[in-house]
C-alpha positions, 0 to 999 in steps of 0.5 A: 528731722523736726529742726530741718522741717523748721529751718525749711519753713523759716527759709521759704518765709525769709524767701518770700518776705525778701522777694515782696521787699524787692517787689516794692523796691522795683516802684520808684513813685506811687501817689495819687494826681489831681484827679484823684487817680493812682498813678505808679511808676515803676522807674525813675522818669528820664524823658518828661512832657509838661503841659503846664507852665507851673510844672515846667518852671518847677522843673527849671527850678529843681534843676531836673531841665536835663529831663524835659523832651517836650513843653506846650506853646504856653511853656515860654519861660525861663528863656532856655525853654526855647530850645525844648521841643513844643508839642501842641497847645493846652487845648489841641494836643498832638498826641503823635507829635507827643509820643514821637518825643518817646515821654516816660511820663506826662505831666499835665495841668488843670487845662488838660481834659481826662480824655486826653489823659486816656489817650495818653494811657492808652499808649501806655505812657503814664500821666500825672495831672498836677493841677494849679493850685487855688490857694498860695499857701498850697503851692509848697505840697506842689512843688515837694509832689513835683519833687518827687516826680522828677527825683528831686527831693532834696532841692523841693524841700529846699524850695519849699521851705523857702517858699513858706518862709517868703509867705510868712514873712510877708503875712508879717510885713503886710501894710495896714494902710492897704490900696484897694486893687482891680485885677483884670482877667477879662474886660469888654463886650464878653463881661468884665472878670476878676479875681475873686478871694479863693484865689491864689492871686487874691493872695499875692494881692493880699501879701503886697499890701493891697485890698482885693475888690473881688475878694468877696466875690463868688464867681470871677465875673463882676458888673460893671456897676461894681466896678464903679462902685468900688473905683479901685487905686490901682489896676493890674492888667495883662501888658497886651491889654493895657493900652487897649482897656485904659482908652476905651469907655466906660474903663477910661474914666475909671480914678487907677486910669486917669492918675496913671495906677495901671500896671501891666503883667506879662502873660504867664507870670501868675 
């Protein structure tokens, strides 16, 4: 009787450990997102939304495109992104046009407000916020989280370690004969802005060679007397705003302008 009364307690143990196994085994994704939230999802997501142009270029990358049903107006690259559905802007979000694309998960960036990330919640689809990164040497533990997201493992570890390799061997080539460089955020009537040094494109700036005049900088906005005052080598500057910033005063007396230092960067590239 006592060795019946022992194997039946065994087996009620054995039952319950086995069912909390299976429990757990039924959570594809538990982590906490940008803002911090718990986010768990209880199956393998197969239809995505991505209100970052980060996010979805990392899903091309990880070659999980096959999962996307919806990108923002913004999502404009690589090129075969045109034939996946837009579904609003990062500031006007058609939470309809959104749900009609029928997402098990939404992933959106540092644009995208909390409130309409509850809505999204409200309709019982999971969101995760994956914010841009500040610093370039942050961006591998993006890409592993994205990684994750989308069940590509393999392929972020992958893509990551490449990635810190690519980092580290430009930290080592980096000339000590450094250009001092102007990047442009905003110019004009509404004040100039740059990059300032806690800035991931102070680092690429930095890994090409080149001297940020901003990296001592606090906030993004610059006077126009430090401008000047730092008269940089070379100026880079979005392609749409080029023509535009090297003709107009006080910008086209500026040394990058007159020797002709003024490279374009497409929207969206940073």
């Amino acid at each position: 009787m006592r060795k019946f009364i022992v194997l039946l307690c065994l087996t009620v143990v054995f039952c319950a450990c086995r069912h909390k196994e299976e429990k757990s085994s039924d959570i594809f994704f538990k982590g906490k997102d940008s803002y911090q939230r718990e986010v768990v999802l209880n199956s393998e997501p197969l239809r995505v939304v991505s209100f970052s142009q980060a996010v979805t270029e990392g899903i091309y990358l990880l070659h999980a495109e096959d999962k996307l049903v919806g990108i923002s107006t913004f999502c404009d690259y690589p090129p075969e992104t045109k034939n996946i559905a837009k579904v609003g802007d990062l500031l006007n979000i058609n939470v309809e046009s959104v749900l009609a694309q029928h997402p098990d998960l939404i992933i959106v960036g540092s644009i995208v407000s909390k409130a309409t990330v509850e809505k999204f919640e409200k309709a019982h689809v999971p969101v995760f916020c994956l914010k841009e990164e500040k610093r370039l040497s942050d961006l591998p533990e993006l890409i592993r989280t994205l990684g994750k997201l989308v069940n590509r493992v393999p392929a972020a570890d992958s893509l990551a370690r490449s990635f810190e390799q690519q980092i580290s061997a430009y930290r080592q080539a980096i000339s000590v004969n450094e250009k001092s460089v102007y990047y442009v955020v905003g110019y004009g009537a509404s004040g100039d802005f740059t990059a300032a040094g806690n800035t991931f494109i102070h680092d690429i700036i930095t890994l090409a060679g080149g001297r940020n005049i901003g990296k001592d900088l606090d906030t993004w906005s610059v006077s126009r007397e430090f401008l000047f005052q730092q008269n940089p080598e070379y100026i880079f500057i979005r392609e749409e705003d080029k023509e535009t910033f090297c003709k107009t005063e006080p910008y086209s007396r500026l040394d990058a302008v007159k020797t002709g230092h003024v490279t374009v960067i497409r929207s969206g590239w940073i």
